[in-house]
C-alpha positions in Angstrom: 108.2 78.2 98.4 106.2 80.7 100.8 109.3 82.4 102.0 110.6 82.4 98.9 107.1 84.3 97.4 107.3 86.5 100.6 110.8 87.4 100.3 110.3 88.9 96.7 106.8 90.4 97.4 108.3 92.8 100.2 111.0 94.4 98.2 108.1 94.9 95.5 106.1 96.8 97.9 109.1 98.7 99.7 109.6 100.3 95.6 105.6 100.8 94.9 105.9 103.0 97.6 108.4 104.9 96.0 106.9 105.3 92.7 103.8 108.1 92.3 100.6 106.4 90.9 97.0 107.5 89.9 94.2 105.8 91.8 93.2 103.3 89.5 96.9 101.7 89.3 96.9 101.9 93.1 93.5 99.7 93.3 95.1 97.5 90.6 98.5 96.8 92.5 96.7 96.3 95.3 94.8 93.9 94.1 97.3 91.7 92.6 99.6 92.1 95.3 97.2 90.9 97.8 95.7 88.0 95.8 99.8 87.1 95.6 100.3 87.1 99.5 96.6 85.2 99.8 98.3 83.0 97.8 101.3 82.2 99.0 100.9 82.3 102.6 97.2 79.9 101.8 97.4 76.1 102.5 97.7 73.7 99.2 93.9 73.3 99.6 93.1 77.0 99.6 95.1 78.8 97.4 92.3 79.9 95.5 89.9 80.8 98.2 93.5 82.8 100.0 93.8 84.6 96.5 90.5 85.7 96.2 90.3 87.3 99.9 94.3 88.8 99.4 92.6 90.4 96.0 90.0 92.2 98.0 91.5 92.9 101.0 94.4 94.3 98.6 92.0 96.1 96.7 90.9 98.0 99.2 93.8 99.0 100.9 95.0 99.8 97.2 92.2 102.3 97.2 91.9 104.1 100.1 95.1 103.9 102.1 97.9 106.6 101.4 96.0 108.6 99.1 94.8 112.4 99.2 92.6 114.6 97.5 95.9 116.5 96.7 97.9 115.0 94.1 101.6 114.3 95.0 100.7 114.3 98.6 100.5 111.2 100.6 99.6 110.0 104.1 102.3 108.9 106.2 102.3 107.7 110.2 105.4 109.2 112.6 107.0 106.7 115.5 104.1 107.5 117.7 101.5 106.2 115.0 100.0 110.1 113.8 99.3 110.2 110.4 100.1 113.3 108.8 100.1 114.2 104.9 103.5 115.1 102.9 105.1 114.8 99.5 105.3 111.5 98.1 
């Protein structure tokens, strides 16, 4: 069932990126997205606690990661791991 809720969650993700989004639904898809992978990748036990960290963990990269103070722009990393700013 894990590889199963992995396997959908990464073609999700691979499309996000391709979509342009305001802040908010960033934070938001972050969010879920992370309490999802908490989730799934959690032991029967601790589904809920793995939710709740994947939610804020998601949260935050939701918020802060790939977003610039110019809109349409994006952060992006090259092959040698420099980040540099382009169109989204």
């Amino acid at each position: 069932m894990k590889a199963i809720a992995l396997s959908l969650l990464i073609p999700a993700f691979a499309l996000a990126g391709c979509v342009e989004t305001t802040p908010t639904q960033n934070t938001v898809l972050g969010t879920v997205g992370g309490a999802a992978v908490g989730a799934a990748v959690s032991s029967k036990g601790d589904m809920g606690k793995g939710a709740l960290i994947g939610a804020a963990v998601g949260a935050v990269a939701g918020t802060y990661l790939g977003q610039t103070s110019t809109p349409g722009q994006c952060y992006y990393r090259n092959s040698a791991g420099q980040r540099y700013v382009a169109a989204c």
